[in-house]
C-alpha positions in Angstrom: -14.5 2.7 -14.5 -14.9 -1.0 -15.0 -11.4 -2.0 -16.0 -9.1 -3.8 -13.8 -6.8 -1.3 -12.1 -5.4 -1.1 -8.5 -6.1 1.5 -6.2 -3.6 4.9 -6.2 -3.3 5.5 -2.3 -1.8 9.4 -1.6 -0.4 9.5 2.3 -0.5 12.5 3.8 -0.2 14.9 0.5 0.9 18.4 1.4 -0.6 20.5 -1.4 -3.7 20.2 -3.2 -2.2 21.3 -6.7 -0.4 17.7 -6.3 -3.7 15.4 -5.5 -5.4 17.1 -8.6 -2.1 16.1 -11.0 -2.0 12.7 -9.4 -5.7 12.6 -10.5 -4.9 13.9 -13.7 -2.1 11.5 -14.3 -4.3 8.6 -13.4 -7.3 9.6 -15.9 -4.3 9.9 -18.7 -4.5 6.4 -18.2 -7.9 5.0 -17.8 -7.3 5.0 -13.8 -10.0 6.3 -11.5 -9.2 4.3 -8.3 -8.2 6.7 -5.7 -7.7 7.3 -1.7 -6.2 9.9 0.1 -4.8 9.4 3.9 -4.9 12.6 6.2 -4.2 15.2 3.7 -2.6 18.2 5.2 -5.3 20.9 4.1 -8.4 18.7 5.0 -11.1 17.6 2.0 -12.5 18.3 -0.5 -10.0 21.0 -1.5 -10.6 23.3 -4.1 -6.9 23.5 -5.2 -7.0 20.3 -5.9 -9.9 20.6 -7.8 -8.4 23.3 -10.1 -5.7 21.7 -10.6 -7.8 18.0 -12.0 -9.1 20.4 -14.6 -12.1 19.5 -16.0 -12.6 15.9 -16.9 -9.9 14.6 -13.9 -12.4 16.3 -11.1 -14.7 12.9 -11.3 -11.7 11.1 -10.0 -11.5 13.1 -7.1 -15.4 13.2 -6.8 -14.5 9.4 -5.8 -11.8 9.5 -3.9 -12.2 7.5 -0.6 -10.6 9.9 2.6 -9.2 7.9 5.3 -7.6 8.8 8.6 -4.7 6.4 8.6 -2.8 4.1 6.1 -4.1 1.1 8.1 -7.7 2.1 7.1 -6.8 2.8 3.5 -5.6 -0.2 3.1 -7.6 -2.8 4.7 -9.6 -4.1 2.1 -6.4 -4.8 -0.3 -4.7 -8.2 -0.9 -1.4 -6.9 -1.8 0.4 -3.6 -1.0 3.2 -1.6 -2.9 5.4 1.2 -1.4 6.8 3.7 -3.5 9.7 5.1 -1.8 13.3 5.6 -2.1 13.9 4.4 1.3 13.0 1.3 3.6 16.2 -0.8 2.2 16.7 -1.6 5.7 13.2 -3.5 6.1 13.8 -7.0 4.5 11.0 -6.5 1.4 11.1 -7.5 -2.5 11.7 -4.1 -4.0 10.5 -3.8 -7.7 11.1 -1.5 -10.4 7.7 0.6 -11.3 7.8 -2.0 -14.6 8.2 -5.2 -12.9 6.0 -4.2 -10.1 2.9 -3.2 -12.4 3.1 -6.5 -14.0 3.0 -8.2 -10.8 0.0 -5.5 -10.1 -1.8 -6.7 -13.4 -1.0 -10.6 -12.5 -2.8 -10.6 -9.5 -5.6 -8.3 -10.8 -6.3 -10.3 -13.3 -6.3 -13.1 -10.3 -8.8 -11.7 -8.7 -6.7 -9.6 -6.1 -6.9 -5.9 -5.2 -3.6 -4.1 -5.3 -3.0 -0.9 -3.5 0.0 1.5 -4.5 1.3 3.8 -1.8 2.3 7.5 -2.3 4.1 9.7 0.6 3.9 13.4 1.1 5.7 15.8 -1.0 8.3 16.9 2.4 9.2 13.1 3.2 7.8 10.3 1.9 6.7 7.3 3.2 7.7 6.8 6.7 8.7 3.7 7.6 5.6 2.8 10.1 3.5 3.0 6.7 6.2 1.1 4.5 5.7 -1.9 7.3 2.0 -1.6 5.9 3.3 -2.8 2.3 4.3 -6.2 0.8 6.5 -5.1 -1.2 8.9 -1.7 -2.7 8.6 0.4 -6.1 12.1 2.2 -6.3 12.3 4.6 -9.7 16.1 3.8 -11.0 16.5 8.0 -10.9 19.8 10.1 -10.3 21.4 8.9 -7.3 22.2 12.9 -6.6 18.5 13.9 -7.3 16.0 11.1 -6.3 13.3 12.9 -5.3 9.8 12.4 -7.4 7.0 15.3 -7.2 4.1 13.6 -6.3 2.4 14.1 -9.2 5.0 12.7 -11.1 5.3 9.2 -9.4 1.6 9.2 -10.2 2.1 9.0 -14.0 4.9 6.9 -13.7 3.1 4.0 -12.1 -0.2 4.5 -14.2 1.9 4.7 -17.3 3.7 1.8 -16.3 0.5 -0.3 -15.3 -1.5 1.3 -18.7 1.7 -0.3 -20.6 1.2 -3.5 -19.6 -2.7 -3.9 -19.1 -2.8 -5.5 -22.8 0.5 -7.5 -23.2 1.3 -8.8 -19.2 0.3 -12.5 -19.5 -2.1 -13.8 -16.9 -0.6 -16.3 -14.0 -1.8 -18.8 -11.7 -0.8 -16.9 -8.2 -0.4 -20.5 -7.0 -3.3 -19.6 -4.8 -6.0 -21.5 -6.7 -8.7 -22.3 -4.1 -7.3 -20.0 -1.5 -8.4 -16.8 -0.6 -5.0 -14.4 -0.3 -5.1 -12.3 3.1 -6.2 -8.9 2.8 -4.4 -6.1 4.8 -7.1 -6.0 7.2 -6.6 -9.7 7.8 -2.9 -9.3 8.4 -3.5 -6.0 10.3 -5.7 -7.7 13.3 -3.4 -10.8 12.9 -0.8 -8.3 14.1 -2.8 -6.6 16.7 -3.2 -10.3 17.6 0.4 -11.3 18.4 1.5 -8.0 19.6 -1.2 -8.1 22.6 -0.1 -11.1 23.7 3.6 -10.4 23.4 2.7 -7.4 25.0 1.4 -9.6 28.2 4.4 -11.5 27.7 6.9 -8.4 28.4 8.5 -9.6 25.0 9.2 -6.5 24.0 12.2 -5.2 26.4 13.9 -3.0 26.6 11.4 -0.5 26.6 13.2 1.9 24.1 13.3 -1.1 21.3 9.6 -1.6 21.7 8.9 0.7 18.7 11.5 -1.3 16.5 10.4 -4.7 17.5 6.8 -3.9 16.5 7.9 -2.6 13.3 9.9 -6.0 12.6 6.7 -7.8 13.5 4.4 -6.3 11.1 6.7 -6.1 8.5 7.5 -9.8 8.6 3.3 -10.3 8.1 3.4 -8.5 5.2 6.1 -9.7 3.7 5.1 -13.8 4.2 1.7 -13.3 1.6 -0.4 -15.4 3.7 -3.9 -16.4 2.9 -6.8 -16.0 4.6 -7.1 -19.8 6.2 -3.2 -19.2 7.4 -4.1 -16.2 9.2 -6.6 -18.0 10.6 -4.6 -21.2 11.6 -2.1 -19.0 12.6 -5.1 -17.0 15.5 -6.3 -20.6 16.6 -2.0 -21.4 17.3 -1.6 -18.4 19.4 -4.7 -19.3 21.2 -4.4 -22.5 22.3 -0.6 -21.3 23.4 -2.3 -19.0 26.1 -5.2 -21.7 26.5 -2.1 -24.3 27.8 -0.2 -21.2 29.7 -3.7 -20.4 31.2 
């Protein structure tokens, strides 16, 4: 489909009865844009197929299959998380409203927005929420917060469908500068932690893990643009040109 839309990204989906409602939900509302990450049951899978009924099965017909979140979302200039968790990583969180206006803002801008599902059993992890610039939390029953896939799928394509037609168009403040996309910030990443790596930064050993996760989350979160990842490359290199 030609109109603007971001990308629906499922991580890791359990059951194929769920990636045919999540395609089903998404065609309710003029959305065709659609990944999976390392579903459970390998693909195509004729569950899910059944389950798209009909019309919904071209969605899946499109869907890009991708090994890892990283991959999925390499090609995308901003990132949401849907999850209930990941308070404790320092991120804007958003309602599903607020955040698909910001989705259609920098659509509209020329951006390419990626939403993030997690698997029916867990979620999101938080190695994949590190991936995202910024949280979707559903304001649902503190007592029974859990979403079936399927059902966060509407949600957000309602949501975004809503506000496709009134959400006023904004100047990102980027005019003239390319944003960053995933990919960018990804290698940007890989970048640092080599070196820091060399370094022996990251001790003790068993806070390693942690420390890695701080460092890509703090990328994502600082919505850099392409010629800041680049300044930010030629700074760490003429660090180890001096050390060297």
């Amino acid at each position: 489909m030609s109109n603007p839309q971001p990308t629906m990204i499922l991580v890791r989906p359990q059951m194929g009865e769920n990636i045919g409602a999540a395609a089903r939900a998404m065609l309710n509302f003029s959305l065709s844009q659609m990944r999976i990450v390392d579903p459970r049951d390998g693909w195509p899978n004729p569950k899910a197929v059944a389950m798209a009924s009909g019309a919904a099965g071209r969605v899946l017909d499109h869907a890009g299959v991708f090994d890892d979140v990283a991959g999925a979302v390499h090609d995308c200039d901003f990132v949401f998380a849907t999850t209930a968790r990941g308070r404790e990583l320092p991120k804007p969180i958003y309602t599903p409203e607020a955040a698909m206006v910001e989705a259609y803002q920098r659509i509209c801008a020329g951006q390419k927005v990626g939403i993030l599902f997690g698997p029916e059993r867990t979620g999101l992890e938080n190695d994949d929420i590190t991936r995202a610039n910024a949280i979707i939390t559903v304001p649902v029953n503190p007592e029974f917060f859990s979403l079936n896939l399927g059902q966060a799928v509407l949600l957000t394509s309602y949501e975004y469908s809503r506000h496709v037609l009134t959400a006023p168009a904004i100047d990102p403040g980027l005019v003239g500068f390319d944003p960053a996309s995933a990919l960018d910030v990804e290698k940007l990443g890989d970048h640092y932690e080599r070196r820091l790596e060399e370094a022996g930064f990251f001790h003790p050993p068993e806070k390693a893990p942690m420390m890695k996760r701080n460092f890509r989350n703090m990328w994502t979160r600082f919505g850099m643009t392409r010629q800041e990842v680049q300044t930010l490359h030629g700074a760490l290199k003429q660090l180890m040109r001096a050390k060297g």
